[in-house]
C-alpha positions in Angstrom: -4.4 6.9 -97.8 -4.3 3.6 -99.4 -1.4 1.4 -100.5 -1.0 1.3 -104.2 -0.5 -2.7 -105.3 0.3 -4.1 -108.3 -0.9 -7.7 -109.1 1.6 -9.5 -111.8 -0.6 -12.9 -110.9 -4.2 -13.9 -110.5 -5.3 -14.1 -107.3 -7.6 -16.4 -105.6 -10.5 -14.0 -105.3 -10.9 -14.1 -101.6 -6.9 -13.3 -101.4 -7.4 -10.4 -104.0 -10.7 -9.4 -101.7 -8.3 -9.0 -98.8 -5.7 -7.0 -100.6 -8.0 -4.7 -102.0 -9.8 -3.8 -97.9 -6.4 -2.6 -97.6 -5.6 -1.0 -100.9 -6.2 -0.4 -104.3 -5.0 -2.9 -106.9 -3.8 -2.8 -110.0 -4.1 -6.1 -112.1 -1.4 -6.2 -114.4 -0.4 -8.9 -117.6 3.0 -9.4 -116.8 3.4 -10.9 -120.4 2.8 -8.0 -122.2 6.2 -5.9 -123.0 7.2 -3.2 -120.3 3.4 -3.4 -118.5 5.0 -4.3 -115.4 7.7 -2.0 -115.3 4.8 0.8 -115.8 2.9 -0.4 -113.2 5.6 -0.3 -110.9 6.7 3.5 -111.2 3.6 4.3 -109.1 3.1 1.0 -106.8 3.9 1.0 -103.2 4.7 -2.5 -103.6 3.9 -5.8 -105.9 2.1 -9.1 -105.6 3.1 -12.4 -108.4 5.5 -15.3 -109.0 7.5 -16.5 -111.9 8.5 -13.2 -113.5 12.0 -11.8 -113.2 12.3 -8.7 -111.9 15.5 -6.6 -113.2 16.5 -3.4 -111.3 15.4 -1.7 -114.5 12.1 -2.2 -113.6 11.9 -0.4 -110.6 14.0 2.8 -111.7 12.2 6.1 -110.5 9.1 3.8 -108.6 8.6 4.3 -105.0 8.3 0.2 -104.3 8.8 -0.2 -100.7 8.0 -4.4 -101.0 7.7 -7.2 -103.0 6.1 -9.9 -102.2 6.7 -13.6 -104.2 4.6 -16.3 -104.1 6.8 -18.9 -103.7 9.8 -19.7 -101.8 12.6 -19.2 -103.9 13.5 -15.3 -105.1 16.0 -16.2 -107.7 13.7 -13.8 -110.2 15.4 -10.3 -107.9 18.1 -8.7 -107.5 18.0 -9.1 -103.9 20.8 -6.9 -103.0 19.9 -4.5 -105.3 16.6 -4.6 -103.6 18.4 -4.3 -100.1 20.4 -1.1 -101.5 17.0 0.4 -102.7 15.3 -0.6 -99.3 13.1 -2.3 -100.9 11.8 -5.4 -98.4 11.6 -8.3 -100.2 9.2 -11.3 -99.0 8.6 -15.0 -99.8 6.1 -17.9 -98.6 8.8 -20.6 -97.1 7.2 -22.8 -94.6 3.1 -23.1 -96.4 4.2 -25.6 -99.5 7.1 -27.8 -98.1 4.8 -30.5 -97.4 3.6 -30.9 -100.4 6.5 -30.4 -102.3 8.4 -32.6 -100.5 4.8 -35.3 -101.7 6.2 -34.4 -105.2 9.7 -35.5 -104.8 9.0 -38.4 -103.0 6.6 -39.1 -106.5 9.9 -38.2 -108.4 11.2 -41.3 -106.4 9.2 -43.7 -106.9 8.3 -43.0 -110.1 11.9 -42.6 -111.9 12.8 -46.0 -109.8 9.4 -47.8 -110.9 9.0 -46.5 -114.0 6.1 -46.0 -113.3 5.3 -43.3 -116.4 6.7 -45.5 -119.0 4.6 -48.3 -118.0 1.4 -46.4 -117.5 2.2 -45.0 -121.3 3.5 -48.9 -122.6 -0.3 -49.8 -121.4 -2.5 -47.6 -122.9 -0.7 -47.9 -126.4 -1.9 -51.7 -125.7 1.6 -53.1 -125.9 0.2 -55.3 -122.0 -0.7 -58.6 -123.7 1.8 -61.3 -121.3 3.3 -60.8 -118.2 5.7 -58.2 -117.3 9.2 -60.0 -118.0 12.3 -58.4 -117.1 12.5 -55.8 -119.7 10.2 -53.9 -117.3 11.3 -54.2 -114.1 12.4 -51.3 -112.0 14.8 -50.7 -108.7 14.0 -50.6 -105.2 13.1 -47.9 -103.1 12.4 -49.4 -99.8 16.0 -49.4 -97.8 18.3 -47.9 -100.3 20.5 -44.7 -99.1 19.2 -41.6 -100.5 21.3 -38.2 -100.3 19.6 -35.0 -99.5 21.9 -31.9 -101.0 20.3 -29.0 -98.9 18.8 -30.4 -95.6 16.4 -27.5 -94.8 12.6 -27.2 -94.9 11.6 -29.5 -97.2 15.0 -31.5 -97.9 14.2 -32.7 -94.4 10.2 -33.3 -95.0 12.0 -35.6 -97.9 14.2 -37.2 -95.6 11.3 -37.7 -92.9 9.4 -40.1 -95.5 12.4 -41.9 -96.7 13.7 -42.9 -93.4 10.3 -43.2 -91.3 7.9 -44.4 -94.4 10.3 -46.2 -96.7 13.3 -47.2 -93.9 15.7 -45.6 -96.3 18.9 -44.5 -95.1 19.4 -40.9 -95.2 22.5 -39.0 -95.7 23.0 -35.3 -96.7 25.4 -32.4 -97.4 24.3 -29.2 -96.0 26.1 -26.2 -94.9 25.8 -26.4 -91.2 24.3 -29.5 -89.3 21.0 -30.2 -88.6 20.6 -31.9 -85.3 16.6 -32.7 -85.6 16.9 -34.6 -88.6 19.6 -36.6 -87.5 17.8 -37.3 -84.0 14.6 -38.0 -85.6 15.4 -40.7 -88.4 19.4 -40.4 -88.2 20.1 -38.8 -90.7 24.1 -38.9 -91.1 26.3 -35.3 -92.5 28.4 -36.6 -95.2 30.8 -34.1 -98.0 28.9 -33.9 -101.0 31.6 -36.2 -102.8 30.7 -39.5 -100.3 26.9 -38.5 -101.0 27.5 -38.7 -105.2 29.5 -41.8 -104.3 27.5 -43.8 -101.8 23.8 -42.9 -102.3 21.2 -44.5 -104.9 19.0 -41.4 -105.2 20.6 -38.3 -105.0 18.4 -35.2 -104.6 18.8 -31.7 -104.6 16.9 -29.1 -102.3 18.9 -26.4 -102.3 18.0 -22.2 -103.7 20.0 -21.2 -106.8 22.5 -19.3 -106.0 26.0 -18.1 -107.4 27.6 -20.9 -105.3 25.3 -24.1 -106.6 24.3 -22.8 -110.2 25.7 -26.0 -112.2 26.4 -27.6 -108.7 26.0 -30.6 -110.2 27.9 -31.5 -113.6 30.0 -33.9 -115.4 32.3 -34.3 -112.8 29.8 -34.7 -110.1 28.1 -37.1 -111.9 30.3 -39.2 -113.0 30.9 -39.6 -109.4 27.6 -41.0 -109.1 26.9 -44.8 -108.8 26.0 -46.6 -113.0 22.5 -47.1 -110.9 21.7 -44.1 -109.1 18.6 -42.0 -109.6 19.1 -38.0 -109.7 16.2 -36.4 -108.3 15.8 -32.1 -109.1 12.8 -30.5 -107.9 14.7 -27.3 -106.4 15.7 -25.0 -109.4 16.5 -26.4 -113.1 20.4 -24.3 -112.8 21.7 -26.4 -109.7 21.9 -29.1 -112.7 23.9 -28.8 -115.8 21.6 -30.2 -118.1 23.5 -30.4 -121.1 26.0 -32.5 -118.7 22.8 -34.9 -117.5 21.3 -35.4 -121.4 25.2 -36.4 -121.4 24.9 -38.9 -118.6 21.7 -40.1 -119.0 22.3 -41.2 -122.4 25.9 -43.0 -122.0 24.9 -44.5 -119.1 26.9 -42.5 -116.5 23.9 -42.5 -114.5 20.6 -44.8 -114.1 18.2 -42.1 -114.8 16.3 -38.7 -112.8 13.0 -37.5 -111.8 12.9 -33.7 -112.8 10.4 -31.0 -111.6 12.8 -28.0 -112.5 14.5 -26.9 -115.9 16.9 -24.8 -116.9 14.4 -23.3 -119.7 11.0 -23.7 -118.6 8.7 -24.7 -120.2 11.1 -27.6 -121.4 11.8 -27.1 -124.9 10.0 -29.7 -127.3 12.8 -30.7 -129.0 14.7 -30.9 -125.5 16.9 -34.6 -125.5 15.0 -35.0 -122.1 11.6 -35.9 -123.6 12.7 -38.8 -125.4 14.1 -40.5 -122.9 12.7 -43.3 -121.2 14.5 -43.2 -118.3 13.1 -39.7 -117.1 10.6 -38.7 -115.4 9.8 -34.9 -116.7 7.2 -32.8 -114.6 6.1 -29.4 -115.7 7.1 -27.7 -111.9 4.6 -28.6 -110.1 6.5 -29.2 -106.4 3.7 -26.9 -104.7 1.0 -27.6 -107.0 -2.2 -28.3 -105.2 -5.1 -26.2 -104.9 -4.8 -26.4 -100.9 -1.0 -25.5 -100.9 -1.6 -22.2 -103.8 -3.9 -20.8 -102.5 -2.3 -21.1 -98.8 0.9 -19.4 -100.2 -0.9 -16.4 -102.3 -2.7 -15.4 -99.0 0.4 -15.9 -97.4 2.4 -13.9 -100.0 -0.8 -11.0 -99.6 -0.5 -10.8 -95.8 3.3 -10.5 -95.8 3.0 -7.6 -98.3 0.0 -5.8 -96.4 2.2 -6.3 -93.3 5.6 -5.3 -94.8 4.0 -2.0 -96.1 2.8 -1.3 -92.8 5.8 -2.0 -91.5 4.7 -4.4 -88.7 6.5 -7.8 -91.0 8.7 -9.5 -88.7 8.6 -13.0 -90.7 8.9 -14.4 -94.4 11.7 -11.7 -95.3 14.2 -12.7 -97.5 16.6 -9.0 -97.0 16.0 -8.6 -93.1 18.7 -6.6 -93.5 16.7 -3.5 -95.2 14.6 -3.3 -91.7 17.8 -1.9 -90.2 18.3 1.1 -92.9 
């Protein structure tokens, strides 16, 4: 007997092809109230990405796995999941390349300005030389402070040191020896990496421990000409704190993939300033790298409901019930 799957996403078609060899699929608009949750009572498991799934939801189904497309799972209830036995999978090592490309853009562009210039140009405002008004900051051999050396907080680091001869310093909660053999990168406490580094960016999951992780306090610890980079998850920032900084002068400026409230808000302070750089989360967002992670994300699930998944599990811990 087939798997029953439910699809909260679209699919590539030759991922949705290989789902449906194995089982039958249900297609389902997660934006529509309380489809989801329907769908679910009589789904083996689930297939989608960016929708929150509350224990609610999954009251009286027979779910055995979920399966994101992405690699963080802050949208579950993990150990609610975990006390359901419920296997829960994500897609960790298919985008860090390319989201580490986008914060490295979030670099370079936040210290070049490079958005507000392209904008200054085609209003037609480029009729002399570029004075001083519009000069930017170095990149090239400044110190830039990973928070969260993992995956692709060291695919961050490996461009800065090898590409741009930056010097790289990070807070993390154990070592991590090939980094620092590689480029030498140096283990600091997060309050000498706010102090000492001129970009300061943040790859870590949300959590309980780092929601607001970084806030008035932290930076006003910052240097007057640092550069906050955020393309992990909006909450690690508290944003009301950065519109704070950002506007006083606490802080130089900040390249931002991730919001609190996505989409941004229109009227959000953010978009008005010039010395953001605001990106609509994109970190994985090539066609090469999506499509990689939903077949990814279909084989875990296919594997996990077979019960042959020994990779990609966020709750290894339900293997063991």
């Amino acid at each position: 007997m087939k798997h029953r799957i439910v699809a909260y996403k679209t699919l590539p078609a030759d991922v949705a092809a290989l789902l449906r060899e194995r089982a039958d699929v249900v297609d389902v608009d997660a934006s529509e109230p309380g489809a989801l949750a329907a769908a679910l009572r009589d789904a083996d498991g689930a297939i989608g990405a960016s929708v929150t799934i509350t224990p609610a939801m999954l009251e009286g189904s027979r779910v055995k796995a979920l399966s994101t497309i992405s690699v963080g799972f802050d949208a579950f209830d993990v150990a609610d999941l975990t006390r359901r036995a419920i296997v829960l999978t994500h897609t960790p090592d298919v985008l860090t390349e390319s989201t580490a490309d986008t914060v490295f853009a979030l670099i370079l562009a936040s210290a070049r300005r490079v958005v507000e210039l392209a904008e200054w140009v085609k209003a037609g405002h480029w009729t002399a030389s570029l004075g001083p008004a519009g000069y930017g900051v170095e990149v090239q051999g400044k110190t830039l402070g990973i928070v969260g050396l993992g995956r692709i907080g060291g695919a961050v680091g490996r461009r800065a040191a090898l590409g741009f001869n930056m010097r790289v310093q990070y807070t993390n909660r154990s070592p991590n020896p090939d980094a620092e053999r590689q480029y030498g990168a140096r283990r600091v406490d997060l309050d000498e990496l706010l102090a000492t580094s001129d970009f300061v960016c943040l790859q870590v999951p949300l959590t309980v421990e780092t929601r607001h992780l970084i806030g008035a306090a932290e930076l006003r610890k910052m240097k007057k000409s640092a550069i906050l980079i955020n393309a992990s998850r909006g909450a690690t920032v508290d944003e009301a704190a950065l519109i704070d900084a950002l506007a006083d002068g606490t802080i130089h400026g900040a390249g931002l993939d991730v919001f609190e409230t996505e989409p941004l808000p229109a009227d959000s302070p953010l978009l008005a300033m010039k010395n953001v750089v605001a990106l609509p989360h994109i970190g994985s967002a090539t066609h090469e790298t999506r499509h990689a992670m939903a077949r990814c994300a279909a084989e875990n699930l296919l594997a996990a409901l077979d019960g042959t998944l020994t990779r990609n599990i966020v709750n290894p811990e339900v293997l063991k019930q």
